[in-house]
C-alpha positions, 0 to 999 in steps of 0.5 A: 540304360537300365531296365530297372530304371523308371522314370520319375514322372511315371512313379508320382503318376503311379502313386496318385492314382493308388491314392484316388482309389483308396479314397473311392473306395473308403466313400463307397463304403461309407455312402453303402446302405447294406454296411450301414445295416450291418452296423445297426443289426450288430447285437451289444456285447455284455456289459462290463459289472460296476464294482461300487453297485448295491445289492437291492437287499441293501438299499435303503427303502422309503416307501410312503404309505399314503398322504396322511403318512406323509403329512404325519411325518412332515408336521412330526420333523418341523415340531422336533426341536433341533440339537444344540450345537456346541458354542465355541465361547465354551471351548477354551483357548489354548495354545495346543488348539490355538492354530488348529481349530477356527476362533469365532469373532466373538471370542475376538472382540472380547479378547482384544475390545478394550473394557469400558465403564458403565458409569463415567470416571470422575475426572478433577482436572479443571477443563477449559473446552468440551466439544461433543460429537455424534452422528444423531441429533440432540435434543435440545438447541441454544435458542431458549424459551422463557420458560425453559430458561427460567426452569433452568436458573430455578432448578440449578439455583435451588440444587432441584433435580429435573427428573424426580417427580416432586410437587415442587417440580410442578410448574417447573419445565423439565424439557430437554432445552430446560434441562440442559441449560440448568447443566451449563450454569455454575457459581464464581467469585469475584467477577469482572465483567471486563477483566477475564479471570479464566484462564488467567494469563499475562497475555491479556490485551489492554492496559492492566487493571490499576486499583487503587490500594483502597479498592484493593483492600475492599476486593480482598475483603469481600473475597475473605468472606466468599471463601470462608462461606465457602470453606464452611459449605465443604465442612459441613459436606453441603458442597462437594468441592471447590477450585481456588484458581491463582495466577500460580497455583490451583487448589481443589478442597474437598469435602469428607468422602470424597474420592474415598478419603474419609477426611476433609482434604486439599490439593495444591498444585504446582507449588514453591519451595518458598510457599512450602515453607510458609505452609511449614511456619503456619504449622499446616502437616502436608504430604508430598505424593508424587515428590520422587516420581521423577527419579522413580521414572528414571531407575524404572524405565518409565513404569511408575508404580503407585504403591512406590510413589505413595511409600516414598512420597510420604516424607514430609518436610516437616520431618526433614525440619526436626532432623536439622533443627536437631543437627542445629542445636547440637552444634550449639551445644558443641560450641559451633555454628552451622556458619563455621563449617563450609562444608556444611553450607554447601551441603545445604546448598545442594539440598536447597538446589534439589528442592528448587528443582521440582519448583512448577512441576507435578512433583510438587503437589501438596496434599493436605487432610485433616479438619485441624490443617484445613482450617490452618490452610484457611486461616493462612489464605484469608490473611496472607496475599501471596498468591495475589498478583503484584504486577501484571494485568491481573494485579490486585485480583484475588484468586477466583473460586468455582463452585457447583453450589451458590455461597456467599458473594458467588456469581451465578454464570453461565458456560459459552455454548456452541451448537451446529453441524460440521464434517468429521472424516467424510461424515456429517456430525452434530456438536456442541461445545462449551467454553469456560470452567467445566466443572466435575460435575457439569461433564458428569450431569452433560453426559448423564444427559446425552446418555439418555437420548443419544446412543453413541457420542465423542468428548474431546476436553481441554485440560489445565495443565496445573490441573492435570496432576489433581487425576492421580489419587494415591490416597483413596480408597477405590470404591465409594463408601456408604458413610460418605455418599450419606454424609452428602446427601444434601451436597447439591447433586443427585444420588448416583453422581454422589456415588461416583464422586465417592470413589477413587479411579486414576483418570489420567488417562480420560484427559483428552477424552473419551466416548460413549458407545454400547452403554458403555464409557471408553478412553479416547487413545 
């Protein structure tokens, strides 16, 4: 065996008690109070310069004298009027700061909030259903006192306006309940208490109302006098319009000045080939303002321009007349006859199909102005029956007429009204709704009145559909003219709804509704 060989045993033996004296060593030096002294006496070293430290010199002093010092300076900084920051409503947008400096939300709102209208656009379409929304109370209810009901009827009946001071308003109740009532009430002629005459549709139930030819002839009679009552009113601008409701098509008369056109004026919608004609025999001029809107949509993708539907609605028939009576008369004069030439007949075929084909649609609506063609319209309502119904339920019935002024054989009635709370989207709403003829001027007066009490509402209305046509006005003028708001002053209704119905605004857009809210009238999209 080897002299340097060491058992392994002995080795491990060896280094574990290297081990432990290391170990007592280290503790006997940490457990020493002499090396612990040692520690404590050692003096710092220097210390290490700060380079960002400041001289004394150039240290900022504040030194406060005393108290009335301070106080002094404290009153002095709170007086001091502070420095007006730039508003950002005054930086202009553009796109080279656009995406670099933060838009305010203000700048937002006025950029993309849709403008509203402070005074509510007149909307001539004939409504059947006007349903009011909002999360305040109205100020009135359905349920009626004598008084109120009474200064209702009084007010309405005598065209008296609640809100002026006037010795004939003395002992008239000027309440919101009074007030509201008297802009539920409008006049009709004729009224059937049994037969519903709007909206008028075939799909009434029970058997039709059979008259005899007798009873006939006295109902239409008395309906020739109503209208020419009527008539008379808008002629001498002491009514600002009527609605004549047929079974087949709508007129709206109205007076000189409204809606900016400076002469009595009708609109007759939809309408026939076959009474197009017959307004042509009865010498009545008429335009045709939306006859090619329909081609017009198809060669311009849908965008409708309306100086291109004025310029190339204005050819009248009565033009397209001369033209064939004058092709007729020199083939006469040849020798030969538009029946000799087949060609010729198909050609007129074609047209009479293309005339045939806007037949009940908006594209037929008529406009009438003049004194000398209204008066000719007159004559030709109040002699001819053809826009009374030969059969149906209806058979017999003359048109109905809606007025907001009292004329002569006119029925004083009343709109069904509903009054209640329900839930809209998780919320609690109040609402009113109305049922049956709403009238321009009755949403006009309503709102005007809601205005007053309420700071925001919702209207939802339901329109004819012969009627909607009527909201585009290609003739007006835009704003209202001084000559015709004075010319009806003595129409019925109030000074500032004169001025709306005096100006021209395309509303076909407020046809499904609208909303009120910051004073301001917005339409419902």
């Amino acid at each position: 065996m080897s002299e340097s060989w060491q058992n392994p045993s002995d080795v491990m033996r060896r280094q574990l008690q290297k081990r432990k004296q290391a170990l007592h060593a280290r503790i006997s030096n940490v457990m020493s109070p002499q090396k612990s002294n040692e520690i404590m006496d050692r003096s710092p070293g220097i210390k290490r310069r700060n380079p960002f430290r400041q001289s004394p010199s150039k240290k900022p002093k504040f030194v406060i004298e005393n108290e009335e010092a301070s106080d002094a300076a404290l009153f002095k900084s709170l007086n001091s009027q502070p420095t007006k920051k730039p508003s950002m409503t005054s930086v202009p947008i553009n796109f080279s700061t656009f995406f670099k400096e933060p838009v305010n939300s203000l700048i937002e709102d006025e950029m993309f909030e849709p403008k509203g209208f402070d005074s509510l656009p007149v909307d001539w379409s004939l409504k059947s259903r006007m349903f009011i929304t909002s999360k305040q109370n109205f100020q009135w209810s359905t349920t009626l006192r004598t008084s109120e009901e009474a200064s209702g009827v009084t007010s309405f009946s005598r065209c008296l306006s609640m809100t002026d001071s006037d010795d004939n308003m003395a002992s008239i109740d000027t309440g919101a309940n009074a007030r509201f009532h008297q802009k539920c009430l409008y006049w009709q002629h004729p009224s059937i208490p049994w037969l519903p005459l709007f909206p008028r549709t075939n799909k009434l139930s029970g058997t039709p109302l059979l008259m005899e030819e007798q009873a006939q002839n006295a109902l239409f009679k008395d309906w020739q006098e109503s209208f020419h009552s009527a008539v008379t009113l808008i002629r001498a601008c002491q009514c600002p319009y009527i609605y004549v409701y047929a079974s087949n098509f709508l007129l709206l008369l109205r007076a000189a000045g409204i809606s900016g056109i400076a002469e009595i004026h009708a609109i007759i919608t939809p309408t026939t080939r076959g009474l197009r004609q017959l307004l042509t025999q009865e010498e009545i001029e008429f335009s045709m303002p939306y006859k090619n809107s329909r081609k017009l949509n198809n060669s311009d993708s849908g965008h409708e321009t309306q100086e291109s539907v004025s310029t190339l609605g204005s050819l009248e028939p009565e033009s397209l007349k001369d033209e064939e009576d004058g092709a007729s008369d020199w083939l006469e004069e040849m020798g030969l006859t538009a029946s000799s030439l087949p060609a010729l007949k198909s050609k007129d075929k074609e047209e009479l199909e293309k005339e045939k084909e806007i037949d009940g649609f908006p594209e037929s609506t008529v406009f009438v102005k003049g004194s000398s063609n209204i008066l000719s319209l007159m004559n030709f309502l109040m002699t001819t029956k053809a826009h009374i119904s030969s059969t149906g339920p209806l058979a017999g019935v003359p048109p109905t007429i809606f007025s907001p002024v009292a004329f002569k054989g006119a029925t004083l009635k009343s709109y069904r009204v509903k009054q209640g709370e329900t839930r809209i989207n998780g919320e609690d709403m109040n609402y009113v709704e109305l049922l049956g003829p709403i009238l321009p001027s009755v949403l006009q007066n309503i709102c005007d009145l809601l205005s007053e009490h309420v700071h925001s509402f919702n209207v939802a209305t339901t329109s004819l559909i012969i009627s909607k046509p009527v909201t585009r006005s290609a003739d007006g003028e835009g704003e209202a003219s001084v000559f015709g708001v004075q010319n009806l002053s003595d129409c019925g209704l109030t000074s500032s709804t004169v001025s709306r119905f005096c100006s021209s605004y395309d509303t076909s857009s407020w046809l499904n509704g609208f909303s009120f809210k910051k004073r301001k009238y917005f339409p419902s999209v």
